[in-house]
Each structure stands twice: as C-alpha cells, then as structure tokens.
N, C-alpha and C positions, 0 to 999 in steps of 0.2 A: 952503615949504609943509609944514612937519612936523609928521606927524600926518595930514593928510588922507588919505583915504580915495579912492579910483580907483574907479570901476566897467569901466572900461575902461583896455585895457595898448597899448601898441603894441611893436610887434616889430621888432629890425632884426635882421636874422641874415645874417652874411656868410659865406660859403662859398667853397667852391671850385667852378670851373664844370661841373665834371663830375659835380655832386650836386643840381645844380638842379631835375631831373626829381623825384628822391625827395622831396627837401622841396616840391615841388608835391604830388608825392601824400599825405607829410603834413598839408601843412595844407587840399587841399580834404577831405580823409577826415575832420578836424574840423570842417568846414563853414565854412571861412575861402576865400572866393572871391575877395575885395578885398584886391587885393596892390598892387604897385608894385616891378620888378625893374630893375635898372640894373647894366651892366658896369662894375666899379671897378677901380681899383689900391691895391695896399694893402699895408703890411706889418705882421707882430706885434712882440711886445718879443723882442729879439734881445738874445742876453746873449755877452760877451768874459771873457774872465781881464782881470785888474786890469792897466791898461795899455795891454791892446790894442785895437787899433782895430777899431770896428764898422763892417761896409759894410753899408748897407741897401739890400737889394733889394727892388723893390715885384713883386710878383705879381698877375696879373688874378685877380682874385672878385666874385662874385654878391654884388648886396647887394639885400636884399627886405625891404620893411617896409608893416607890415599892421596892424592894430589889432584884437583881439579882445575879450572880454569877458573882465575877469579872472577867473574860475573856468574857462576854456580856458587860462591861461598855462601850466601847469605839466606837463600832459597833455603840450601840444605842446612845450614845452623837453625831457622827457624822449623823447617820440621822436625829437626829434633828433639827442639826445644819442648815444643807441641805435642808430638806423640809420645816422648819417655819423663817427660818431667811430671814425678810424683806429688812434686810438694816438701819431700824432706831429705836432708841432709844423706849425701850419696849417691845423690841420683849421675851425678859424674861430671865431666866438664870437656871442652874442646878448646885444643890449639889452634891455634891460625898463623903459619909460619908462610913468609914469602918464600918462590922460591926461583931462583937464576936462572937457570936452564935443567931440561930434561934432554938425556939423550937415548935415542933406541937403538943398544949395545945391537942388534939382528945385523941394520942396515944402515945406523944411522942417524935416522929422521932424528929430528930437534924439534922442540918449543913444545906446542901444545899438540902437535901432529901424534907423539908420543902416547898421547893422553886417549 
C-alpha cells in the first residue's frame, strides 16, 4: 500500500510493567480511552562480540495497543518517549501501524467516529 494515506494509527508500545500506570496517564490525558493491555514475554536485539554466544532472556512487559487519529501519533510518541525512557537498554519500543478503517460492530459508525 505505498503511498496511501491513514487517517487513523494504531499503537503497540511495549513496556515494562512498572510504567504501565504512566502510559495510562498518557494516553487517557490525550483522550485515548480504548486500549487493549496484555502481559507478554519478550526480549530486544541483544548484541555478542563476533563469535560469541547469545543467550536470550525473555522479560515480562506490557503490551497495549490502541488506535488513535493520526494527528495524536506524535504527541503521544514523544511523551512517552519523555516520561519512561530510562537511558538503557529495555526500556521498550512502539509500532506505528496505518490503519483502513474502524468499524463500531454496536451501530456501525466508521472512521475515526469509532475512536
């Protein structure tokens, strides 16, 4: 789909669990109320010297993913950026996936009315 145009983003931002409160208060503060949170395991890219062996450890994190109206994406990427980034390695990362349409299975509504 290159080229198309989104009016709507969804979000997966995975975390660590002891940050889940803040990015609640994040994203309801931008009026994102429709989330979806789930306990995962997971690890990032883990780097060796040439040679040696990687052991991967998976770590429990949050993962929440929600859909907002793309002129919210950037807002809320940088608070998060802002208020949970530690400085080191895990602090976690966000998707930014376009997305077609929403529909609200109740009555109907479409687009960002949904949201």
């Amino acid at each position: 789909m290159k080229g198309k145009s989104y009016t709507m983003k969804e979000l997966v931002i995975i975390i660590k669990p002891e940050h889940i409160q803040t990015l609640k208060q994040i994203l309801t503060g931008d009026r994102v109320y429709g989330m979806t949170v789930s306990s995962v395991m997971g690890c990032g890219s883990q780097k060796a010297a040439k040679g040696a062996e990687v052991v991967v450890n998976f770590m429990p994190r949050i993962r929440v993913e929600t859909v907002v109206a793309d002129a919210a994406v950037e807002g809320i990427v940088e608070q998060v950026r802002e208020k949970l980034s530690t400085g080191t390695p895990g602090d976690g990362v966000i998707f930014v996936r376009g997305v077609d349409e929403a529909i609200r299975i109740r009555n109907g509504e479409r687009g960002e009315k949904v949201l």
